[in-house]
C-alpha positions as CSV (number, residue, x, y, z in Angstrom):
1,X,0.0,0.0,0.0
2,X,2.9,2.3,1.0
3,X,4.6,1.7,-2.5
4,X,1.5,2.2,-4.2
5,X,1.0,5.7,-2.7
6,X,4.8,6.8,-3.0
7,X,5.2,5.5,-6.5
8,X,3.7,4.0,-9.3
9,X,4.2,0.3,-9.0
10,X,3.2,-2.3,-11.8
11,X,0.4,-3.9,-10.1
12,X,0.3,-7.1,-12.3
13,X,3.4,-8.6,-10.9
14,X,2.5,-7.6,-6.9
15,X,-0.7,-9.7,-7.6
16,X,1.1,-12.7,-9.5
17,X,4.4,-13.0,-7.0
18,X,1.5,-13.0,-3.6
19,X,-0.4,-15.9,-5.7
20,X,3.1,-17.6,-5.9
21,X,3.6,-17.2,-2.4
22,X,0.7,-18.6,-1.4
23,X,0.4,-21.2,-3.9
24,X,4.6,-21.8,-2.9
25,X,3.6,-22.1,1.3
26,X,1.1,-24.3,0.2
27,X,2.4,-26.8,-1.6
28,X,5.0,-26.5,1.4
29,X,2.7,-27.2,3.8
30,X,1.1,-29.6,2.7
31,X,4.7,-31.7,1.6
32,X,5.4,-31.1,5.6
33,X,1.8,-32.5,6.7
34,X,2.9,-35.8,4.8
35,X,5.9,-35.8,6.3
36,X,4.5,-35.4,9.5
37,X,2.0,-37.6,8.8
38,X,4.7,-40.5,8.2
39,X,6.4,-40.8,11.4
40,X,5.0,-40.0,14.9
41,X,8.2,-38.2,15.8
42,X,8.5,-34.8,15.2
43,X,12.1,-34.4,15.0
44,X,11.9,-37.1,12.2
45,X,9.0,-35.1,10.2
46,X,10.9,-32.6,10.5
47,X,14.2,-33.1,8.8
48,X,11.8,-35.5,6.5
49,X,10.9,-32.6,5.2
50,X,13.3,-30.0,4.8
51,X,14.6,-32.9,2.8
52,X,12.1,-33.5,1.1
53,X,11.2,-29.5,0.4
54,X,15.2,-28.9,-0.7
55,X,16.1,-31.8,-2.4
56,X,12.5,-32.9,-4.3
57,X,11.1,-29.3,-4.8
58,X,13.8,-26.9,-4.8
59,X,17.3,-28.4,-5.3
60,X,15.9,-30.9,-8.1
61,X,15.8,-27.9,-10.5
62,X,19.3,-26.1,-9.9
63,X,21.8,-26.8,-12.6
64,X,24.7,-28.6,-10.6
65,X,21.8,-31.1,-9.8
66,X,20.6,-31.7,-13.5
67,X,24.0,-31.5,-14.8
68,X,25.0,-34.5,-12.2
69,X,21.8,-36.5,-13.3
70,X,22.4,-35.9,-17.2
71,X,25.5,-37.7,-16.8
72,X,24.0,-41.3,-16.2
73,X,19.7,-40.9,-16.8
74,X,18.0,-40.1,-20.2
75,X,17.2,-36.5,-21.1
76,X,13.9,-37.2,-20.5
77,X,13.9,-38.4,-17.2
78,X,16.3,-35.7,-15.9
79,X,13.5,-33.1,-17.8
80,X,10.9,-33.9,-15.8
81,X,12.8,-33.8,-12.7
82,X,13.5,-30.4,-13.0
83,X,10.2,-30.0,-14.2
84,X,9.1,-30.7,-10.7
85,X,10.9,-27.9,-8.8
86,X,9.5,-24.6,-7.5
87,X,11.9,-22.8,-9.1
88,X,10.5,-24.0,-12.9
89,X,6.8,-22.7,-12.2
90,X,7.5,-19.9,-9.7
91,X,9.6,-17.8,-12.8
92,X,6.4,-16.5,-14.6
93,X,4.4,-15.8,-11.5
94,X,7.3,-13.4,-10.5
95,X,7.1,-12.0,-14.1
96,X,3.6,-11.2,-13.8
97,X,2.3,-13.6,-15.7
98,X,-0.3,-16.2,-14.8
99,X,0.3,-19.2,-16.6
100,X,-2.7,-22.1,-15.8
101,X,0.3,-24.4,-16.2
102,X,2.4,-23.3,-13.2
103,X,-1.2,-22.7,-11.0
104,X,-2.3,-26.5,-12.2
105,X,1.6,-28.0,-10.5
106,X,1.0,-26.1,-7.7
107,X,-1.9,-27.5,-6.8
108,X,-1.3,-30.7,-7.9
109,X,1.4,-31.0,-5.0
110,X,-0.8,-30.0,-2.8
111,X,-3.5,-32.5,-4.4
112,X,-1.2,-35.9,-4.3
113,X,0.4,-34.6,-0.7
114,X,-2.8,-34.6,0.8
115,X,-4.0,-38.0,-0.9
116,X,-0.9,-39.8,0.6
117,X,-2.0,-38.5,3.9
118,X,-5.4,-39.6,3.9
119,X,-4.3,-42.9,2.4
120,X,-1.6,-43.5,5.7
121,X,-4.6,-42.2,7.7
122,X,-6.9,-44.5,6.4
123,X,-4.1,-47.6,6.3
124,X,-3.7,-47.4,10.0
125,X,-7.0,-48.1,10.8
126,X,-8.8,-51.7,10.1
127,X,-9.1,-52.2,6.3
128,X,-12.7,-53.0,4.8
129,X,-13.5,-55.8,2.6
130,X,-12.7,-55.5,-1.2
131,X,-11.5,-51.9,-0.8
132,X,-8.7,-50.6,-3.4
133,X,-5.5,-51.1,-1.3
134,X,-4.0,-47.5,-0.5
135,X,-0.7,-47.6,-2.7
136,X,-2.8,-48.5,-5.9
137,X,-5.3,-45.6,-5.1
138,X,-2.2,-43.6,-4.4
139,X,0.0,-44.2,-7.6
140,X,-3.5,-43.9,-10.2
141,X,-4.0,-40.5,-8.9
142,X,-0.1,-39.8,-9.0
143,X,-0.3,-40.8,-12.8
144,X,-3.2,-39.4,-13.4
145,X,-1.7,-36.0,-12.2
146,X,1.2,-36.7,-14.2
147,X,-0.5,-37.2,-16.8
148,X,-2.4,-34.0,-17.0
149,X,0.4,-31.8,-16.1
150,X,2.2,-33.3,-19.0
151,X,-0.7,-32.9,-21.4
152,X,-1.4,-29.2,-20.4
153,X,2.6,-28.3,-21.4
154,X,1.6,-28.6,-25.1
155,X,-0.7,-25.8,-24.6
156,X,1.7,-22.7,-24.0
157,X,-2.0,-20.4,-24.6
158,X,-3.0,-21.5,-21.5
159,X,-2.0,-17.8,-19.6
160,X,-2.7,-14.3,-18.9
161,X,-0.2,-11.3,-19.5
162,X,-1.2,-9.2,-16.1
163,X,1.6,-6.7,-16.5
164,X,0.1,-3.5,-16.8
165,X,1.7,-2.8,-20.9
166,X,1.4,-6.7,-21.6
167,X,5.1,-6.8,-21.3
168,X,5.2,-10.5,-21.9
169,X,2.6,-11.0,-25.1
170,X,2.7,-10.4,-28.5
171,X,1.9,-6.4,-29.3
172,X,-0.7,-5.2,-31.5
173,X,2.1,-3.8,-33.8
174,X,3.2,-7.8,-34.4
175,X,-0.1,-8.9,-34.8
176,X,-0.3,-6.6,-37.3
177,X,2.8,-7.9,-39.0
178,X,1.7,-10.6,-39.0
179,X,-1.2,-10.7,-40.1
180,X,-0.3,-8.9,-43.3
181,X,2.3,-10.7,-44.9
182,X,3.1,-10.7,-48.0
183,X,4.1,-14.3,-48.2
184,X,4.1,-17.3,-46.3
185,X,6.4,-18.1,-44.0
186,X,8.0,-21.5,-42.2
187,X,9.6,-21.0,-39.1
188,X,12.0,-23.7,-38.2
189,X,13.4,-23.9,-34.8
190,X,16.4,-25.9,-34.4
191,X,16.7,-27.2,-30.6
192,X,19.4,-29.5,-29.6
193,X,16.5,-31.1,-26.6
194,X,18.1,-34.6,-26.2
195,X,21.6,-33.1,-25.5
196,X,23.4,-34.2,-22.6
197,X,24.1,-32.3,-19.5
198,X,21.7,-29.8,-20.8
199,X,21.4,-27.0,-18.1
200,X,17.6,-26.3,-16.7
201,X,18.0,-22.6,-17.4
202,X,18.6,-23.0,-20.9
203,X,16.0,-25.8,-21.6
204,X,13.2,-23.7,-19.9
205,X,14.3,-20.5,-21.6
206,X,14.0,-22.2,-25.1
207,X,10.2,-23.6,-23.6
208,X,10.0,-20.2,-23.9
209,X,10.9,-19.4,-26.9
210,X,8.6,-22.2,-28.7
211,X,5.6,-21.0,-26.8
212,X,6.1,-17.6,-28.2
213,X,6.5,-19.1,-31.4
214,X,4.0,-21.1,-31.2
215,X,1.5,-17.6,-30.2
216,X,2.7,-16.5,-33.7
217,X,1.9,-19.0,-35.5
218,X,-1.5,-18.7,-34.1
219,X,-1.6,-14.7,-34.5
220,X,-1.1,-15.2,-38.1
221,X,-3.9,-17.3,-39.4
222,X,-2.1,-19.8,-41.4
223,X,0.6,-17.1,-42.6
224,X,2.9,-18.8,-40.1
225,X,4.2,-22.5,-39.8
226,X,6.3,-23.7,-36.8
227,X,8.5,-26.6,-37.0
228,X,10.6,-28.0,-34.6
229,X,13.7,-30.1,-34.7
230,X,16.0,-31.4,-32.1
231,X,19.5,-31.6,-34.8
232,X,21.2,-34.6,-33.2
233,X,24.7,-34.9,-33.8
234,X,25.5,-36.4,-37.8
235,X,21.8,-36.4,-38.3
236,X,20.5,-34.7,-41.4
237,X,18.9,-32.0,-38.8
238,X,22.3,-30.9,-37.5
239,X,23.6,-30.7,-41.6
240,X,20.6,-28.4,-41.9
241,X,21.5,-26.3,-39.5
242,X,24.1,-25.7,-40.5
243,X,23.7,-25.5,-43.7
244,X,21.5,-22.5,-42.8
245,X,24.2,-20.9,-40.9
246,X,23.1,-21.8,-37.4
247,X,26.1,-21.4,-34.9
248,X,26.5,-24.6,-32.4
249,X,28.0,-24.1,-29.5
250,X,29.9,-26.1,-26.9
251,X,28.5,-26.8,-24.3
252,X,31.3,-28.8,-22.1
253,X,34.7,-26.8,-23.2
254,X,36.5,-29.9,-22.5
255,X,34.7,-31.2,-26.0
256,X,31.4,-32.6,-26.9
257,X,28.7,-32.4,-29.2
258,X,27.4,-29.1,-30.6
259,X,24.3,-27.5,-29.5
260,X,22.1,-25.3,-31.6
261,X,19.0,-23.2,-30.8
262,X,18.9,-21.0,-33.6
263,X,16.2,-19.8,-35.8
264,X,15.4,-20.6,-39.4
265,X,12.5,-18.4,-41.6
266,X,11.9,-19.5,-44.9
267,X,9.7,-17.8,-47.6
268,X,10.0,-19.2,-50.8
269,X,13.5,-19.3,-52.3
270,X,14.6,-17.0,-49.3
271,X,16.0,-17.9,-45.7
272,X,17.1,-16.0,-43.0
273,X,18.7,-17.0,-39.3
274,X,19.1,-16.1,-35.8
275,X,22.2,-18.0,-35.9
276,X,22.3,-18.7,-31.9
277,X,19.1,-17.5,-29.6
278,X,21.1,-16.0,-26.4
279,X,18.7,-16.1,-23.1
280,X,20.7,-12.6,-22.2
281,X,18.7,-10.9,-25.2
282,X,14.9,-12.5,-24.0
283,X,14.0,-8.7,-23.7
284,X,13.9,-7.5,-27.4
285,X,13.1,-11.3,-28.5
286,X,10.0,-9.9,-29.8
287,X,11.9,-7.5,-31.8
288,X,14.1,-10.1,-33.3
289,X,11.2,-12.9,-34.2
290,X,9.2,-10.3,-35.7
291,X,12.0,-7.9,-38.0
292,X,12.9,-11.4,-39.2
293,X,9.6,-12.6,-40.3
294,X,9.0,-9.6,-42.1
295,X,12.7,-9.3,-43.8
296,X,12.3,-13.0,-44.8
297,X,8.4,-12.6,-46.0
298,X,9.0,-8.9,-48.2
299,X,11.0,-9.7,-51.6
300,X,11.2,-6.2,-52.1
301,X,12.3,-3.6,-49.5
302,X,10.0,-0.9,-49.6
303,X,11.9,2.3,-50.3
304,X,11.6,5.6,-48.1
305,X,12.9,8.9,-48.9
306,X,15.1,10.5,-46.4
307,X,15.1,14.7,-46.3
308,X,17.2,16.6,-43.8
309,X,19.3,19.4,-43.1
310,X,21.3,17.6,-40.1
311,X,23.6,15.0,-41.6
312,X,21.2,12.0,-40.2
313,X,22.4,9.0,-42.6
314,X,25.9,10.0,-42.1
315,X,28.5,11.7,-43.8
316,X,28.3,15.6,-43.9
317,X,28.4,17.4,-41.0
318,X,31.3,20.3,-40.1
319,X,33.1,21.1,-43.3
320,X,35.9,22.5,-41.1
321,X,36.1,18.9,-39.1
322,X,36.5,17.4,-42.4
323,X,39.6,20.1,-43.3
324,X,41.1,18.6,-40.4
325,X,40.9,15.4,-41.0
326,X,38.1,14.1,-38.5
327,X,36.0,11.5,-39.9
328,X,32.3,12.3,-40.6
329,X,29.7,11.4,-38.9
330,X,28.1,7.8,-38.9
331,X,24.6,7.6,-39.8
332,X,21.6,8.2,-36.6
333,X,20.8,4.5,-34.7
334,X,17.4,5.2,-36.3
335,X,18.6,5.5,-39.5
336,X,21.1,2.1,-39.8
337,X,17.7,0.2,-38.1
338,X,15.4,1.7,-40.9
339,X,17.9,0.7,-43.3
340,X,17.7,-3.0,-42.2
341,X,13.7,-3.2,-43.1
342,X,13.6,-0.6,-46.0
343,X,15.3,0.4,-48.9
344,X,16.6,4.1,-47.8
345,X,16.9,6.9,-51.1
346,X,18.7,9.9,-49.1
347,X,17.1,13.3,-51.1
348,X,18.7,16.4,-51.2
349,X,17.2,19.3,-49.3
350,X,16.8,21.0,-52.8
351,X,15.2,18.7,-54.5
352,X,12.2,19.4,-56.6
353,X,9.9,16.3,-57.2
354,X,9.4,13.2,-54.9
355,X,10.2,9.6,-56.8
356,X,7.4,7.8,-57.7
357,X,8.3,4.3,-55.8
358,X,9.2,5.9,-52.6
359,X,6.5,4.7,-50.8
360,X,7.1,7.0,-47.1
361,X,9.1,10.0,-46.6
362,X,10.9,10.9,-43.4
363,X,11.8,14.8,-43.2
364,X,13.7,15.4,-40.3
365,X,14.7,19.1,-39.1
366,X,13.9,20.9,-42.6
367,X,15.6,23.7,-42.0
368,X,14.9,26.4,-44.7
369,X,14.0,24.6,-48.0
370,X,13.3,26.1,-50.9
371,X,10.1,26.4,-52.1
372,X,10.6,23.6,-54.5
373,X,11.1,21.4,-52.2
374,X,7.9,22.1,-50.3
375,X,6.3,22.1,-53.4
376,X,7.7,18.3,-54.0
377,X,7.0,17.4,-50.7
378,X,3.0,18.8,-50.8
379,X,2.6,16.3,-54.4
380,X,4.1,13.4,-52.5
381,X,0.8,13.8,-49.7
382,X,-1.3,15.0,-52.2
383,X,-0.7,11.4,-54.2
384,X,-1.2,9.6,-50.9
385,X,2.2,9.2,-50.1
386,X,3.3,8.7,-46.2
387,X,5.0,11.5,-44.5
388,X,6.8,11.6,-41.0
389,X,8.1,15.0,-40.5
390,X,9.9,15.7,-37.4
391,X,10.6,19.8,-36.7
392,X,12.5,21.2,-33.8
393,X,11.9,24.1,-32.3
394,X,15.6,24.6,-30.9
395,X,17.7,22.1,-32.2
396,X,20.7,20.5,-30.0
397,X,21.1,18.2,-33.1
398,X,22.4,20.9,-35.0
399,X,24.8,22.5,-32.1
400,X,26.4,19.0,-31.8
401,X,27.4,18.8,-35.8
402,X,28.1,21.9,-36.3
403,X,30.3,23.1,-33.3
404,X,31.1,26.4,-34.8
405,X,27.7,28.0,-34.4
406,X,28.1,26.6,-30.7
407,X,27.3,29.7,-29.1
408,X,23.7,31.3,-27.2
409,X,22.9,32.9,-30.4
410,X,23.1,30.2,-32.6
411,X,20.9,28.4,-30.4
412,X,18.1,30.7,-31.4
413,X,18.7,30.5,-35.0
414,X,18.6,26.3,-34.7
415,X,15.1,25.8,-35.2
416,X,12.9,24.6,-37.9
417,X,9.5,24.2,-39.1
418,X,7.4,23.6,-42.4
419,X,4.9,26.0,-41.7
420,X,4.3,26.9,-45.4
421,X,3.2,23.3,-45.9
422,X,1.3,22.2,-42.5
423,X,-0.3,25.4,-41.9
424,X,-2.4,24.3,-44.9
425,X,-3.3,21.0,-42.8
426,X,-4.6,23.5,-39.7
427,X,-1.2,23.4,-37.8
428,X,1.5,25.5,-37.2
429,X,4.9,25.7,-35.1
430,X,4.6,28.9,-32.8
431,X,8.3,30.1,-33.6
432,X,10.0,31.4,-30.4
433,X,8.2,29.2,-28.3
434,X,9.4,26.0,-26.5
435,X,7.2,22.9,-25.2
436,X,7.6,22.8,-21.1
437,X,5.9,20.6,-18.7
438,X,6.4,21.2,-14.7
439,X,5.1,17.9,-14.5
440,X,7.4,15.9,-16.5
441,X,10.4,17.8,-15.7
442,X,14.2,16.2,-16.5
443,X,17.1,16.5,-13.9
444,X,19.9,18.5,-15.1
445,X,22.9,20.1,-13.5
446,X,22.7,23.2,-12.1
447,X,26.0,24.3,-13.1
448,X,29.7,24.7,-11.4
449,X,28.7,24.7,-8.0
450,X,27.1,21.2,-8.5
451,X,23.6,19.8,-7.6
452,X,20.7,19.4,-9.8
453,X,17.5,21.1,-10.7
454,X,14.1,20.3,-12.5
455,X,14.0,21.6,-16.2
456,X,10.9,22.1,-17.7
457,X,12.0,22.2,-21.4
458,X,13.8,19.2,-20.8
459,X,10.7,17.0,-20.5
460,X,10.7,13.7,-19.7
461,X,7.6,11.9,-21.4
462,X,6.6,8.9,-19.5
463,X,3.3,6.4,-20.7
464,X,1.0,8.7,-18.7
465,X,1.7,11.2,-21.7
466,X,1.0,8.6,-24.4
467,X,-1.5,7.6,-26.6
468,X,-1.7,3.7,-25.3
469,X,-4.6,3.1,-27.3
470,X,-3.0,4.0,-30.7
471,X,-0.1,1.2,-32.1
472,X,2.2,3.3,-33.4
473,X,2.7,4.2,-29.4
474,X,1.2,1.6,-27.3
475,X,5.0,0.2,-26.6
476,X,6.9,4.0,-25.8
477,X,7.2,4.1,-22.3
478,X,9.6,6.5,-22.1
479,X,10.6,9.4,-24.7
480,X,13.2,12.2,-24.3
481,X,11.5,16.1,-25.8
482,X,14.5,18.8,-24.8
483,X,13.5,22.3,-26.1
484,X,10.9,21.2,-28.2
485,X,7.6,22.9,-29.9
486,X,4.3,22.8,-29.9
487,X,1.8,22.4,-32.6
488,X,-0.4,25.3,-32.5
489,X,-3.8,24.9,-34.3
490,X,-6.9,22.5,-34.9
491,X,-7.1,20.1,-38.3
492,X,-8.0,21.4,-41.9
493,X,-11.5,20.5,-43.2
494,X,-11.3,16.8,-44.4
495,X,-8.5,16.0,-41.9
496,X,-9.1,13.8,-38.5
497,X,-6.3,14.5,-36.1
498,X,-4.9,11.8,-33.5
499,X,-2.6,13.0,-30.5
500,X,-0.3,10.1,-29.7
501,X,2.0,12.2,-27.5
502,X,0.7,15.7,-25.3
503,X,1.7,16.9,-22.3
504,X,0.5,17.2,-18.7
505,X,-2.0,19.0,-17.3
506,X,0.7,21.1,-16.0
507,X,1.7,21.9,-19.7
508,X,2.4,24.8,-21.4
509,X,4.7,27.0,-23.4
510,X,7.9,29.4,-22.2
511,X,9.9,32.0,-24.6
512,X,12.7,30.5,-25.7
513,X,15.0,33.1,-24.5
514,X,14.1,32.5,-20.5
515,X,14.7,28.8,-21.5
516,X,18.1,29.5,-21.9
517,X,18.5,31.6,-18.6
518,X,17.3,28.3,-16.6
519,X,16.9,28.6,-13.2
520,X,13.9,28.3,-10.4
521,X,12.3,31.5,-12.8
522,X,12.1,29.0,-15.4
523,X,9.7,27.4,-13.6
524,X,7.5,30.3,-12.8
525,X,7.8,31.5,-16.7
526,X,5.8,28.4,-18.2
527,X,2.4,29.8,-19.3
528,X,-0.1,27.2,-18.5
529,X,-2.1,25.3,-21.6
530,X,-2.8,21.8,-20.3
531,X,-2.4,18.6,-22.3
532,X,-0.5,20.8,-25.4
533,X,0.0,17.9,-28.5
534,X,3.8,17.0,-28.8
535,X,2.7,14.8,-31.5
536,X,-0.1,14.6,-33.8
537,X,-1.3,12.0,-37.0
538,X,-3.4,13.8,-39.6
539,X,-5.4,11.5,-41.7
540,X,-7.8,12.3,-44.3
541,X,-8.1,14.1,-47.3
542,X,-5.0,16.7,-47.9
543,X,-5.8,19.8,-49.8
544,X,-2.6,21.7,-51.4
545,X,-0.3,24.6,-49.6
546,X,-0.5,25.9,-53.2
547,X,-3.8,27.0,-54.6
548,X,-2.1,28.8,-57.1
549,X,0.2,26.1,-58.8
550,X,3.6,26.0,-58.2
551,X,6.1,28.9,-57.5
């Protein structure tokens, strides 16, 4: 309660980590009620059954364990030892997620501890004509349980995502994706599952990874196939593999076998790989399964022009760097991951018509184009072409590659906007004006002296600012806006206007020139307009910035 007042906790993982708890002290409990149940001495139950709790339900799961039992049982014997530890079922309920699998072991435990104390109960006292001796009833319910915990494995479905931004199920963006693919695809997971001395951790993270693969291939409607294979070694799976370019690995660096879990999409004549899948990248899995089944499924990059001023797909830059032999910028993180899905045509700033196969066009910081450019870039929309424009009201971009303007007065001449074109659309970008939020403030030194102090125009956008309904931003959780602008109108006739990032309701605007004086003033300066859009989609029908034809 105190965290929940003080902060802003997740609550999906508070309620899923009590449930395993409380599912944990039960099955607990009821292990030490057979134990105690065994043996009238309670010094006996006792050490029955911290044995029993460390070494069955606990220890049975660690690696050193497995390892040791790999070396002389089958893989599939020392698999469903592990399978009975705590620590296998108790990983996903401290995630947040409630997986009907882990609930169903749980109380199994408790379901087969309690029958084989009512069945030493029951054997103590006088035994009844043509009853069912106890250790038959006992080992048919034990199957029986077995059974069905075994049979509910091959249904990963069977679980609920209660993290509050559904941190652990497939987003509406790869749905999307997937849904909409071009071509078929075959995803072929290579799984070396039989290998010996195969540690828990790894084995329970690939479980993982096929269950996730398994929602795709059910997200997809039939656009997705998943097949499995365990490549053991000098089999035709292993020469597949690697064949495909999938990366074994040893296991044992004395020598061994090589194990493989790697990745395999195939569309047609085209393949791509995740040559090894490493449990240390499980975070941006999702990233990786989905940017390869699109690569793999799209014959034909789609192309998107790129239009700046700031030297964003590298090169360019400070002339006078380049005099001295510094080497030019690379291109943006942005820009090197766009150019991994899409076919990227850079355009010059002065350009006058838009190619015809460019499909989206990214302007970024278009700083004083000419008017044929605009003119190029109001055909592209008018056509029905995609544009992302990005404008800065005081650009630190700009300071950073071009270190000679680095001065107070530059700052103020560092902004840029494409009023001619979106003020046609309804919007404008107030010049002179930065975005500020006092409640999304950033911490930033407050000079020589030291310390730190809250800067409204350094805003810090957290999910609370974000349109979580909208897929181009459900995922953001966190987005970096230092001096930025506002848009400043309402949308043209024929245009519907979507805010997928605003402020707070202690948003506003401050002149840019008290911006750069900082200080507690700062604070007082920000002139109040709650909830100001930071980031708008127009859709609809586009009328031209140029009634009168071109200039």
């Amino acid at each position: 309660v105190t965290t929940c007042i003080l902060g802003d906790p997740d609550p999906g993982p508070i309620v899923t980590g009590y449930l395993g708890s409380f599912l944990t002290a039960g099955a607990f409990v009821a292990v030490g009620v057979l134990c105690s149940a065994i043996t009238k001495n309670q010094v006996v139950g006792f050490i029955l059954g911290v044995v029993a709790l460390f070494v069955g339900l606990m220890m049975s799961g660690l690696p050193p364990v497995t390892n040791l039992l790999g070396s002389f049982l089958p893989r599939v014997l020392v698999d469903g030892i592990a399978g009975v530890s705590i620590f296998s079922h108790i990983h996903q309920l401290n995630r947040g997620v409630l997986d009907f699998r882990d609930v169903v072991y749980f109380i199994s435990v408790m379901a087969v501890m309690l029958f084989a104390v009512r069945v030493l109960l029951v054997g103590r006292s006088t035994k009844r004509a043509g009853e069912v001796p106890g250790g038959v009833s006992l080992v048919a319910v034990t199957a029986v349980v077995i059974a069905f915990n075994a049979l509910l494995a091959a249904f990963p479905g069977l679980r609920a995502d209660l993290t509050e931004d559904k941190l652990f199920t497939l987003s509406d963006g790869t749905r999307a994706v997937v849904k909409d693919l071009p071509n078929d695809v075959t995803l072929k997971f290579y799984f070396s599952r039989s290998q010996d001395n195969l540690p828990t951790q790894i084995g329970q993270f690939a479980q993982r990874v096929e269950d996730m693969l398994k929602e795709y291939e059910a997200a997809s409607g039939g656009s997705v196939v998943l097949e499995i294979y365990d490549p053991k070694p000098f089999s035709d799976d292993a020469e597949w593999a690697r064949n495909y370019g999938l990366q074994g690995a040893m296991l044992d660096p004395r020598g061994g076998d090589e194990f493989y879990m790697g990745l395999v999409a195939v569309s047609g004549s085209r393949d791509k790989a995740i040559p090894f899948m490493n449990p240390s990248t499980e975070e941006r899995l999702e990233y990786d399964l989905t940017k390869l089944i699109s690569e793999v499924a799209t014959p034909n990059k789609p192309q998107v022009g790129l239009l700046s001023a700031l030297p964003i797909a590298g090169g360019g830059g400070d002339p006078m760097a380049a005099m001295r032999g510094q080497r030019p910028p690379e291109a943006w993180a942005a820009i090197q991951q766009l150019r991994q899905l899409y076919d990227v045509v850079s355009l010059q700033p002065g350009t006058d018509a838009i190619n015809k196969n460019i499909d989206t066009l990214v302007v970024i910081h278009p700083k004083q184009l000419p008017p044929q450019t605009v003119w190029a870039i109001d055909q592209f929309v008018l056509r029905g072409g995609k544009l992302l424009l990005a404008v800065d009201a005081m650009s630190l971009a700009e300071q950073e590659v071009m270190p000679q303007r680095n001065n107070q007065f530059a700052m103020f001449q560092s902004g840029s906007d494409l009023n001619p074109l979106t003020r046609a659309w309804g919007y404008t970008l107030e010049p002179g004006k930065l975005f500020a939020d006092k409640g999304a403030t950033t911490e930033l030194s407050a000079g020589p002296n030291g310390g730190v102090q809250p800067s409204p125009v350094f805003v810090s956008v957290t999910k609370e600012m974000v349109n979580k309904d909208d897929l181009a931003t459900a995922d953001l959780d966190l987005v970096h806006v230092p001096l930025g602008g506002v848009w400043k109108g309402v949308p043209a006739d024929g245009l519907e206007a979507t805010v997928l990032i605003h402020g707070t309701e202690q948003s506003g605007t401050v002149d840019a020139m008290q911006a750069m004086g900082g200080g507690t003033d700062l604070m007082k300066a920000v002139i109040g307009s709650p909830e100001l859009p930071v980031m708008v989609r127009l859709q609809g029908t586009f009328k031209t910035a140029f009634p009168n034809g071109k200039l």
